[in-house]
N, C-alpha and C positions, 0 to 999 in steps of 0.2 A: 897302755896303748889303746885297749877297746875306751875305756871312758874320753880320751881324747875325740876318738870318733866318733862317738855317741855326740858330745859337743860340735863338733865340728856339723854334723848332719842335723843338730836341733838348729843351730844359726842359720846352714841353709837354709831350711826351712822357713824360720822366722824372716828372712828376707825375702823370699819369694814370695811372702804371704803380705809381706807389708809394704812390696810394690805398688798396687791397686792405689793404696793410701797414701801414700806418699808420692804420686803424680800428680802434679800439676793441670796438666793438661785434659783430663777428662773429673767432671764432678758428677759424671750423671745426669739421668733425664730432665733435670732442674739446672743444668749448666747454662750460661747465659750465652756461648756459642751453640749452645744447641738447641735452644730454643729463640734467638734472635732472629734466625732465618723462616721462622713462622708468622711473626709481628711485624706491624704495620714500619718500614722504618723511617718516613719520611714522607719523604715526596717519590712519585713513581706509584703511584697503586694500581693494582692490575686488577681486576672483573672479567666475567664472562657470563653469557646466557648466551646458550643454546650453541651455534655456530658465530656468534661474535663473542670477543675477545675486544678489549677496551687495555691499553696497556697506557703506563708512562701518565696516569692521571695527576694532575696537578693544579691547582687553581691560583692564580697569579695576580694579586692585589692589583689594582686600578692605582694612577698616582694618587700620591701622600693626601688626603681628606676627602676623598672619593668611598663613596660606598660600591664602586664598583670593582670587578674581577673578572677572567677571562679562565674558561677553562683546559691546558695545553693538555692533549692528548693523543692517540694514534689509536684506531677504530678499524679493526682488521675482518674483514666476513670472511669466515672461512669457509663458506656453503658454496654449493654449485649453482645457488638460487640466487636475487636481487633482493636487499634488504632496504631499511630507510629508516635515519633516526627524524621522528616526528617529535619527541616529547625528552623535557629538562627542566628537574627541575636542582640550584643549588641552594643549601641551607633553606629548604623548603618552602621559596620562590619558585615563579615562575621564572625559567631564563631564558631568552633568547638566544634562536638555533639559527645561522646564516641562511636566508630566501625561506626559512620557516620549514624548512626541514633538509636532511641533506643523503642525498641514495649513494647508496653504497652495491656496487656493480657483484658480483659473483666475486668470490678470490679477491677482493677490492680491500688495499689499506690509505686511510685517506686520514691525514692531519687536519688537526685542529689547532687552533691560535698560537701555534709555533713554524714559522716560516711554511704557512700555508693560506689558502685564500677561504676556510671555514673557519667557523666562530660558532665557541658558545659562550655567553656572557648573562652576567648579574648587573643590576645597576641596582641591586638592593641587597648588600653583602653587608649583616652587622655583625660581625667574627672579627679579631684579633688576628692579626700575622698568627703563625704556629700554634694554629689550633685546628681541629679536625671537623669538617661541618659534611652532612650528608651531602649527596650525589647521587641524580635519579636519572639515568638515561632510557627512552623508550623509543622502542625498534617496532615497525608496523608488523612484520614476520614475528620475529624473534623474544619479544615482552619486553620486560621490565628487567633493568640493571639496576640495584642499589649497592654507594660506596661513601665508603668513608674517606674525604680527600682532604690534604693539608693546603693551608693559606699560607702560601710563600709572598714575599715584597719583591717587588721588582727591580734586583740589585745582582749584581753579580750573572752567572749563566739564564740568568731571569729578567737582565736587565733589557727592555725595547721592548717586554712583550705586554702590551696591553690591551682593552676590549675595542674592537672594531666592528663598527661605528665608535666613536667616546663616549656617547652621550645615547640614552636610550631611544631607538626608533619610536619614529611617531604613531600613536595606538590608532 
């Protein structure tokens, strides 16, 4: 009878112990759920300096042979202060900021080239759909934002969104 429970008590063991290993569900600090929510995963990249916060970055190809792009995003000041994006640059052009700069009120969250009347635009974007090209936004207060954003086509929840003006302002 005692050797039965000796056995009995060594399996439980051995199964309790070989739980951990035999779940599925967690592989450790290398698990591709638990470190996916760190990585860039798309489109939507989020930045901050200082008191702005830059969310939903996206940059949105110009029609099919166009080297242009628009970049859709939402630019939140979170300060009690007035800020102002003066400076843009994508894939390490200069880009065009609507009325050449665009203030941003205390508390103020204000769109950008997605059902909204600001714009930041390329008319010199030599990147590939899905591929990742820098992103420099500058704030008169607040400094310098660098990001890494995806070139999405304009097809799908993307589809009508393009740079406004089409064509680049006259220098």
């Amino acid at each position: 009878m005692r050797v039965k429970r000796t056995h009995a008590a060594a399996l439980l063991a051995l199964a309790v112990l070989a739980v951990p290993a035999l779940t599925g569900c967690f592989n450790g600090q290398g698990a591709t759920t638990y470190t996916q929510a760190s990585m860039n995963s798309g489109n939507g990249i989020e930045a901050r300096v200082g008191p702005i916060h830059v969310e939903n970055a996206t940059l949105v190809q110009g029609a099919e042979g166009s080297t242009s792009a628009t970049l859709t995003t939402r630019i939140v000041n979170e300060s009690g202060s007035p800020d102002r994006l003066v400076y843009a640059t994508i894939n390490g052009q200069p880009a065009d900021i609507t009325g050449g700069g665009t203030d941003l009120g205390a508390g103020a969250s204000v769109s950008f080239g997605f059902d909204a009347d600001n714009w930041i635009n390329t008319y010199a974007l030599d990147a590939p759909v899905s591929s990742y090209v820098p992103v420099e936004l500058g704030f008169a207060e607040s400094g310098l934002v660098s990001m890494q954003v995806l070139i999405v086509p304009p097809v799908g929840y993307y589809a009508g969104i393009a740079p406004n003006p089409a064509t680049a302002p006259a220098a």
